[in-house]
Structure formats: C-alpha cells, structure tokens
KOLLUMTI-529160 format. One record per residue: residue number from 1; x, y, z of N, C-alpha, C in turn. Coordinates in pm, whole numbers, plus 50000, padded with zeros to 5 digits. Example, Ala and Ser with C-alpha at 12.3 -4.5 7.8 and 13.67 -1.06 7.14 Angstrom:
2
    n  n.east  n.north   n.up  ca.east  ca.north  ca.up  c.east  c.north   c.up
    1   51319    49431  50780    51230     49550  50780   51320    49670  50780
    2   51285    49775  50708    51367     49894  50714   51290    50003  50787
***
This chain:
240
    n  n.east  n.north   n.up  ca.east  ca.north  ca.up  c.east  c.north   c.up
    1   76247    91473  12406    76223     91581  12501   76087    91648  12480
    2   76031    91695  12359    75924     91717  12327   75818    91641  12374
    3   75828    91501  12388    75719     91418  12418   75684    91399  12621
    4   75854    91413  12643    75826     91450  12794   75773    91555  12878
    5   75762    91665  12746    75719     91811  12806   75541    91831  12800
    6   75540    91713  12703    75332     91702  12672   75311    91620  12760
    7   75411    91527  12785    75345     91433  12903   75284    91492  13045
    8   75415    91581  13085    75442     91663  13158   75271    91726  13214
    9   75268    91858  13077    75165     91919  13093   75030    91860  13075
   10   75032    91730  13060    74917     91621  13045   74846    91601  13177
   11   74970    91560  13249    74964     91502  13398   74899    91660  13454
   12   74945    91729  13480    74918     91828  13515   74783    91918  13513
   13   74760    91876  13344    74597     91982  13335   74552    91855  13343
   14   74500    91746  13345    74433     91604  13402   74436    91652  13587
   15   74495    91664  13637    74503     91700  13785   74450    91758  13811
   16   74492    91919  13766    74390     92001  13799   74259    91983  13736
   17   74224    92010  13611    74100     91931  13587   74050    91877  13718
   18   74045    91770  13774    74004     91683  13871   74036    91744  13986
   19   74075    91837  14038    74063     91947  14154   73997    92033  14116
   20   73973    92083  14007    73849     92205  13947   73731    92095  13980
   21   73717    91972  13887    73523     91894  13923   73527    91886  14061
   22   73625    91876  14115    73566     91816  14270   73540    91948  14374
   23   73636    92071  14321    73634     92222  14373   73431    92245  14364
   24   73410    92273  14221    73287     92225  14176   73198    92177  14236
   25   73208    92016  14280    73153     91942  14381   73092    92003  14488
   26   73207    92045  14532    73195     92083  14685   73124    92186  14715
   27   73083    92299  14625    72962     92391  14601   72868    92347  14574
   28   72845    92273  14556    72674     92242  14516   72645    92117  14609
   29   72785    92072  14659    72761     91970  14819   72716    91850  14742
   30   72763    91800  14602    72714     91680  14548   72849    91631  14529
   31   72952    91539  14633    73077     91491  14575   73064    91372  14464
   32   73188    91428  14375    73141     91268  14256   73327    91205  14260
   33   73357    91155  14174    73523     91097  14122   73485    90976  14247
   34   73651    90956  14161    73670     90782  14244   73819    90851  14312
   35   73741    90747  14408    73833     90749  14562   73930    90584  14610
   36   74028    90625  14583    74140     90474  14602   74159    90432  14735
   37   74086    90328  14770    74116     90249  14924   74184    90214  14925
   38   74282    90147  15033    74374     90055  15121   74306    89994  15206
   39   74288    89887  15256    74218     89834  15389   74261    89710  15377
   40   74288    89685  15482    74324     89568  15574   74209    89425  15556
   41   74255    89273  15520    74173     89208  15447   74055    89197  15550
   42   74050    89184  15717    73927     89197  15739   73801    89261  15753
   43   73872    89360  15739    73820     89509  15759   73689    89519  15671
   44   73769    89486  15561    73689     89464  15388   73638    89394  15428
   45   73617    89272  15454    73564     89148  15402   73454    89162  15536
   46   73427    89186  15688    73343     89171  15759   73272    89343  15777
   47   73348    89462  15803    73308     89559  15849   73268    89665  15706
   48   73366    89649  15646    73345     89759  15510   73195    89773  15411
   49   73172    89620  15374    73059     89583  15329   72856    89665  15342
   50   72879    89662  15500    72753     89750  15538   72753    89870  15541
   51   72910    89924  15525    72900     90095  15542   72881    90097  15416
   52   72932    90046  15320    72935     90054  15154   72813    90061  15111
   53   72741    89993  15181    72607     89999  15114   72504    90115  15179
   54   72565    90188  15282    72497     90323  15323   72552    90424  15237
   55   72678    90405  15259    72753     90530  15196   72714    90550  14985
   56   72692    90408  14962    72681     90452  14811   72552    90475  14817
   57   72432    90465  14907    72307     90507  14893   72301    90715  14900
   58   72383    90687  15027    72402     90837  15021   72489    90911  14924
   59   72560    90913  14854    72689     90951  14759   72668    90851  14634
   60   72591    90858  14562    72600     90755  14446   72707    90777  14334
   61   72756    90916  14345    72817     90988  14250   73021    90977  14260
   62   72977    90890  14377    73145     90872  14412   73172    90719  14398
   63   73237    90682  14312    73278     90584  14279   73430    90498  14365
   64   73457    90375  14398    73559     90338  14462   73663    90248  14405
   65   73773    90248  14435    73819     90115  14393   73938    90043  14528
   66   73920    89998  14542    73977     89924  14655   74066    89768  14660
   67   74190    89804  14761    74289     89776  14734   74214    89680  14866
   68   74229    89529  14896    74259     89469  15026   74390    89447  15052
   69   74500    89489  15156    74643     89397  15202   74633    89451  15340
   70   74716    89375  15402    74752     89381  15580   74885    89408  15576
   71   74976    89496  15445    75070     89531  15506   75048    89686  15456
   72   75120    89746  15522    75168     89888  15562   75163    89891  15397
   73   75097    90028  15348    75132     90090  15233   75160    90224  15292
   74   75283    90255  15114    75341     90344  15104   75211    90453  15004
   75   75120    90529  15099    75067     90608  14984   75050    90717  14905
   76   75156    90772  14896    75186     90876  14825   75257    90783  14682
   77   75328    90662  14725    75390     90654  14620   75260    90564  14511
   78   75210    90452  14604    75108     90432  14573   75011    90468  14525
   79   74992    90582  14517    74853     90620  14450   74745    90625  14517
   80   74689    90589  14648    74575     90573  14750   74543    90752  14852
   81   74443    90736  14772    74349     90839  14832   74332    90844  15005
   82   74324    90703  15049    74298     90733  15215   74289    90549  15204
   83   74329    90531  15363    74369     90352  15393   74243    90337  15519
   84   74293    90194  15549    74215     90188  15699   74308    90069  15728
   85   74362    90091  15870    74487     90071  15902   74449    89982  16030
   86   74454    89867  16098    74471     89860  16193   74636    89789  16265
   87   74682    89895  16375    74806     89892  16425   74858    89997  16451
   88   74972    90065  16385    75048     90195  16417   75058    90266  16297
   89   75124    90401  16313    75064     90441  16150   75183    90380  16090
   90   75180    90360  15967    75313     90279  15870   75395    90398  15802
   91   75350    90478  15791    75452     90595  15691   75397    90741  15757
   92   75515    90749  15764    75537     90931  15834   75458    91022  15747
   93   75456    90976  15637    75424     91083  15486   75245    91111  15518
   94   75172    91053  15624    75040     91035  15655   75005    91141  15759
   95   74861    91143  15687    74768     91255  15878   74688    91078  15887
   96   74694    91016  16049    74620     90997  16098   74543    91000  16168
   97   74403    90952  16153    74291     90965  16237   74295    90827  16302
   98   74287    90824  16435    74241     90724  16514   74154    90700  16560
   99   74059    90614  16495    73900     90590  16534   73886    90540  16682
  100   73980    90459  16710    73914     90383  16850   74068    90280  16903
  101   74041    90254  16989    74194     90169  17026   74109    90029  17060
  102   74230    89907  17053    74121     89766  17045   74219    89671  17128
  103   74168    89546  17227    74230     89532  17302   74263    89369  17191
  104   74370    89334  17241    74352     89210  17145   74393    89105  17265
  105   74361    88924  17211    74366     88808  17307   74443    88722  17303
  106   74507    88694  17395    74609     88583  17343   74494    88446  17369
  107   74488    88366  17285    74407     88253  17235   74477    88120  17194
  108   74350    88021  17179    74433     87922  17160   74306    87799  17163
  109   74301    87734  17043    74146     87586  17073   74188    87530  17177
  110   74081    87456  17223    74036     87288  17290   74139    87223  17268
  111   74198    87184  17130    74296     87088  17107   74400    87107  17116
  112   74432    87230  17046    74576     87303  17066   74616    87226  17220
  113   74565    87283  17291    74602     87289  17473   74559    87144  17540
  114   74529    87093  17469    74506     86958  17546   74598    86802  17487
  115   74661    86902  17347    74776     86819  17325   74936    86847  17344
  116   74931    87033  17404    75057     87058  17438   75052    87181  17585
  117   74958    87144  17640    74938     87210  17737   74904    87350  17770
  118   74871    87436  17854    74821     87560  17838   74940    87641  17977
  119   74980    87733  17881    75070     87802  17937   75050    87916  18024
  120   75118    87892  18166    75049     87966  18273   75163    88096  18301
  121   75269    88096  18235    75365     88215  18245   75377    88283  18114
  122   75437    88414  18103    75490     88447  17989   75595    88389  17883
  123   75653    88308  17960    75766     88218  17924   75745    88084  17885
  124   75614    88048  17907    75602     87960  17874   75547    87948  17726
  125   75545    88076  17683    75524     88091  17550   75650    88054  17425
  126   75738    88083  17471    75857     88037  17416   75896    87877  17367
  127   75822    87781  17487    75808     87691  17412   75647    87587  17341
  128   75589    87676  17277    75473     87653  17196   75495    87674  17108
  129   75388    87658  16992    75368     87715  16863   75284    87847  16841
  130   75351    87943  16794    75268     88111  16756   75277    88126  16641
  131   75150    88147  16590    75111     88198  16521   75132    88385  16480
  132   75153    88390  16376    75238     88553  16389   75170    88632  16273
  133   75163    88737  16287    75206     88867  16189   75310    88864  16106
  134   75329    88842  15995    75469     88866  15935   75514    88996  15966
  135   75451    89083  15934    75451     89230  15942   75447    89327  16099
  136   75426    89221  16206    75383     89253  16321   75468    89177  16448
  137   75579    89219  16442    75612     89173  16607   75640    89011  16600
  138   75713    88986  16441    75732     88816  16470   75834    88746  16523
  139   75887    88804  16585    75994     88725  16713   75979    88783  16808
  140   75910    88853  16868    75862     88988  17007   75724    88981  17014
  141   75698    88954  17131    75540     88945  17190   75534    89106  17324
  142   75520    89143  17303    75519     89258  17390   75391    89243  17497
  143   75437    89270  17614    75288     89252  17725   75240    89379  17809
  144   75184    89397  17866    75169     89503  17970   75090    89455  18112
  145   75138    89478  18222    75080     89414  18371   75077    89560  18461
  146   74993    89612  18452    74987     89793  18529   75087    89850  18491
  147   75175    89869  18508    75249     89987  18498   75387    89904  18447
  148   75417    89773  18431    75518     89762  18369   75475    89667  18257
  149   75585    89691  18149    75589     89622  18011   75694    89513  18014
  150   75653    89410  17932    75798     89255  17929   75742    89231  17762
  151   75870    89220  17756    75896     89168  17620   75918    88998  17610
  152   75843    88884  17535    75886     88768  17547   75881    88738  17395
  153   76027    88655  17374    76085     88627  17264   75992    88504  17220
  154   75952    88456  17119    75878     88352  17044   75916    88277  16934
  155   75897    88161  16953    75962     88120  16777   75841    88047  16697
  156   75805    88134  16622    75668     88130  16554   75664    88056  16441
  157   75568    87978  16500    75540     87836  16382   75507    87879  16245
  158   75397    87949  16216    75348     88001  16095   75346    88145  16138
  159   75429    88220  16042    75357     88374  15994   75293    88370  15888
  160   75230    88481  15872    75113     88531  15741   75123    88630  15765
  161   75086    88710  15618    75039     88847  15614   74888    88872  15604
  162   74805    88759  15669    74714     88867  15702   74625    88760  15775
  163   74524    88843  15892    74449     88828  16000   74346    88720  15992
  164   74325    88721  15872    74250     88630  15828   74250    88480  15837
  165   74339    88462  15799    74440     88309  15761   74471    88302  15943
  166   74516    88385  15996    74597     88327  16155   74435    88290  16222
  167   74332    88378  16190    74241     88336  16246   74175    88177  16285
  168   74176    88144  16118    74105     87978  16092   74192    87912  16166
  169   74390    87957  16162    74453     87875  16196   74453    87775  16343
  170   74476    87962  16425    74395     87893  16536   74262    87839  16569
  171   74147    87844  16511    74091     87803  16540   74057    87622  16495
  172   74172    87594  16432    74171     87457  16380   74286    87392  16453
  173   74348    87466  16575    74413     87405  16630   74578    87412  16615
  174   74626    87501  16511    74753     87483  16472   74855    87548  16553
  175   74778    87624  16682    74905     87733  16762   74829    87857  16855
  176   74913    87947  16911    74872     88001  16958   74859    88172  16910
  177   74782    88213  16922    74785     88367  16867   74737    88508  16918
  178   74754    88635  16857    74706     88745  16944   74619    88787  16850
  179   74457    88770  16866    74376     88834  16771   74257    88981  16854
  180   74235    89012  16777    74145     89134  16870   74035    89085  16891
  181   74029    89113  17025    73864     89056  17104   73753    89043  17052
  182   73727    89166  16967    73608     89191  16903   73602    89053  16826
  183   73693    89047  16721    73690     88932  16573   73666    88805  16655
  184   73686    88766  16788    73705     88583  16859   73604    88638  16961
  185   73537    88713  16974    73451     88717  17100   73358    88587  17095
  186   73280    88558  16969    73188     88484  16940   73237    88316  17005
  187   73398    88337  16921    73443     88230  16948   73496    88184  17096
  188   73496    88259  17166    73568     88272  17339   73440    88240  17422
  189   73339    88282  17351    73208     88260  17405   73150    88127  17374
  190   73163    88053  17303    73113     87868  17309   73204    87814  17310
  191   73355    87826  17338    73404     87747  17367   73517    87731  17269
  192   73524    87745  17162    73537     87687  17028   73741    87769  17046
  193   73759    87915  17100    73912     87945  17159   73920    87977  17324
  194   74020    87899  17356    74009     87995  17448   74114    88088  17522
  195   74112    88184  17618    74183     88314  17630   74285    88261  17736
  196   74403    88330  17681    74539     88258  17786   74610    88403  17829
  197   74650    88388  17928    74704     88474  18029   74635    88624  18027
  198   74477    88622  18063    74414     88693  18037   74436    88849  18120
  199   74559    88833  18257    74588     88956  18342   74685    89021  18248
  200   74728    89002  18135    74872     89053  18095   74790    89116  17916
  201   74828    89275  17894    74744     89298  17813   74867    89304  17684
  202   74823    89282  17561    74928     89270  17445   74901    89368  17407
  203   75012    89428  17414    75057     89580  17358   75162    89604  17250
  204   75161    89737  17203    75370     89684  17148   75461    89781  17193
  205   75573    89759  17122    75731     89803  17189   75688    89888  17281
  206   75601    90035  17247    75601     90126  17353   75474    90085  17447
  207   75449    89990  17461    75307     89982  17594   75188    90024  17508
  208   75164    90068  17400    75051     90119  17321   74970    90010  17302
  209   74815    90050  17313    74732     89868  17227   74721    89914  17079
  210   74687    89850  17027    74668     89884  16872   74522    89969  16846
  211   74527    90016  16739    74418     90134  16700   74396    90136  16573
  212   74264    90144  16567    74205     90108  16421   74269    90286  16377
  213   74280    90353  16282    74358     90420  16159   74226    90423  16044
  214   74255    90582  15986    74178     90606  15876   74277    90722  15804
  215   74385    90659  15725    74514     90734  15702   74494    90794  15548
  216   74556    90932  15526    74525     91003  15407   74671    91060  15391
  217   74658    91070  15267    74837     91114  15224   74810    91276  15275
  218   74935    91355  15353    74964     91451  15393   75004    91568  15245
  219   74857    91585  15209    74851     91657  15122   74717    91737  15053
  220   74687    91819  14932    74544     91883  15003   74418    91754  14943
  221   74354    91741  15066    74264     91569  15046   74133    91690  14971
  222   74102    91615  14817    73977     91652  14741   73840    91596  14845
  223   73766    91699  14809    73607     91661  14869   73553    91563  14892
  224   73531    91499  14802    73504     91363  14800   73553    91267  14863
  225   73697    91282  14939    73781     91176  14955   73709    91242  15122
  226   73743    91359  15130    73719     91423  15304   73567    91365  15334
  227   73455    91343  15272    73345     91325  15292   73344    91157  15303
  228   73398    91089  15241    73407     90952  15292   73500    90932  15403
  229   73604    90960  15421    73684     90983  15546   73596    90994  15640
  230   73537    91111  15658    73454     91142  15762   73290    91073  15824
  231   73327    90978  15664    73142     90892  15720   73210    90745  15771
  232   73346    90755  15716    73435     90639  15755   73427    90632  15888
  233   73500    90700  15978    73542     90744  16110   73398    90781  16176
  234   73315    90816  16128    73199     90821  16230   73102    90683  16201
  235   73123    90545  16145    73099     90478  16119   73186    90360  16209
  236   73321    90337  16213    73391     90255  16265   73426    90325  16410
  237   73355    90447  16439    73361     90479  16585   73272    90430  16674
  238   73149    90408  16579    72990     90327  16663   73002    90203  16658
  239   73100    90108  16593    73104     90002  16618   73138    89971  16794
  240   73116    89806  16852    73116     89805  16972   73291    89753  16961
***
C-alpha cells in the first residue's frame, strides 16, 4: 500500500510538473515537450512529411512521436495527445475538428474490367471482387444519387486495414474499390484506374462523405499540443 500511494503521488507531481513547463511555455510563446500522434498510414507517409519539416523549423523545441494505424483509436486510453483521422469521429471521448470533407471513387484497372467486365448498375457490384476497409463498411457500400441514398450489399474479396495496401491492390488489378479522388487522381488521369459509376457519390450509412479529422482527447489540451493542432488544420485545409 505504501508503494501504491508514491506511485500515486509520482504520477501526479510528473503531470503537473509538465502542465507547469508547458503553462511556462505559453508565456514566453516558446512551446517545447513531446506531443503523441495517431495518423492514418497515408496521411504519414504522403501528406505529414512536408508539414513536419515546416513545423519543426518553426517549433524546434517540440518534439513528436508518432503512432501510424487506419484504425479508430481509443485516446484517452491510449495515451495520444491529438490523431488525424480520416472518416467519422471513432470515440465520443473526442473534440473534433473537421478540416475539409473528401469525395472518394469507385475505381477499378484496365485489366480488372476487361477480364470481368465493368459494371453499369449498383448491383452489379455484388457480383465482382471489392476490395474493402476492414474497419469501414465491409459488407455495405453506401451511395448517394440527389436526394436519395441505397445501400448495396458486397462480398469483398480482400479487406485490409489500411489505404495503402487497397491502393496497389487495385491498381494491379485485383478488384474493385472506393479510394479518395485526391490519392487516384494522377492515376484516373493516364489511364492506369478507371472511375465506375461516376453519377452515384459514396457516402456512408447517414448520406455523409468522409472528412479528414484532427481529433484531441476531450480534456484541458497543453500548449504545445494546441499550437500544432492549429498549424495542423491550417495546413491540411490548403491542401487541394
């Protein structure tokens, strides 16, 4: 019992401690400590990279450590300072910020479609190969056509947990998939995927498109963490 009661008050003056330096910080407008990411594997791997290298020019004194996964974290229990989310928010326990909303494509190669045809209904999705989200809508394709929504059931060849992997997939021919415009534009443009039932927009359950997310545990966010947040979100808002 003794040893749980030092632990106790360990955790505690360590905490505060680290709300006093960053209290500190924030008066003299120099944020320092390390700040725990979440982000989504492409996010990291194509978009994160160039802000990183503005943001540590500007803030040298804030250190990061960063988590890549494409599924929903829990972060309060987790330990994560602030995520970057793209989809819906994953845990109630969050304030989100929504940078921007993103339209995504239903796609598909040259080969794919010229060895199992290219599907001119919603239904005709049902009998192809999809490529899926584990985490995202993997037996439910949700659509939107003006003002009404259809749900079409799928039986999905490969899931993955993450955006990355479905990407190459389709593009090597293995199925069909819903990726966001932005990431396949390049590719929609020579040829290399191309866009299937382009009047019908992929949404989910409630008609919503998906939205890039810059999520922080619902609790008081230290300086440092609010000042990257905020170069975050005015950073992934100027993207096209």
């Amino acid at each position: 019992e003794p040893g749980r009661t030092a632990l106790s008050w360990a955790r505690d003056t360590l905490a505060s401690y680290d709300v006093l330096s960053d209290d500190l910080a924030s008066l003299i407008a120099r944020p320092a400590g390390l700040v725990r990411i979440a982000i989504n594997h492409y996010a990291a791997t194509v978009y994160l990279p160039p802000i990183l290298e503005r943001f540590r020019q500007e803030y040298p004194d804030i250190r990061l450590s960063i988590t890549a996964t494409d599924s929903p974290v829990s972060m309060v229990q987790e330990g994560y300072d602030l995520a970057v989310h793209s989809g819906r928010v994953p845990d109630a326990s969050v304030v989100g910020v929504r940078v921007n909303a993103f339209r995504r494509v239903l796609c598909a190669a040259p080969a794919y479609l010229e060895r199992r045809g290219t599907p001119t209904r919603l239904e005709d999705l049902a009998l192809h190969d999809c490529l899926v989200h584990s985490t995202n809508e993997p037996a439910n394709w949700f659509f939107r056509r003006g003002m009404r929504l259809m749900a079409q059931a799928i039986e999905p060849a490969i899931e993955a947990d993450t955006h990355l992997l479905l990407i190459e997939l389709v593009r090597r021919g293995l199925g069909i998939a819903r990726i966001s415009s932005n990431v396949v534009k390049d590719d929609l443009a020579c040829g290399r995927l191309v866009e299937l039932l382009p009047k019908f927009d992929s949404v989910y359950s409630n008609g919503e498109l998906p939205g890039l997310w810059i999520l922080y545990p619902n609790r008081k966010v230290l300086y440092r963490t609010r000042v990257l947040i905020d170069y975050l979100t005015q950073a992934f808002a100027q993207r096209p």
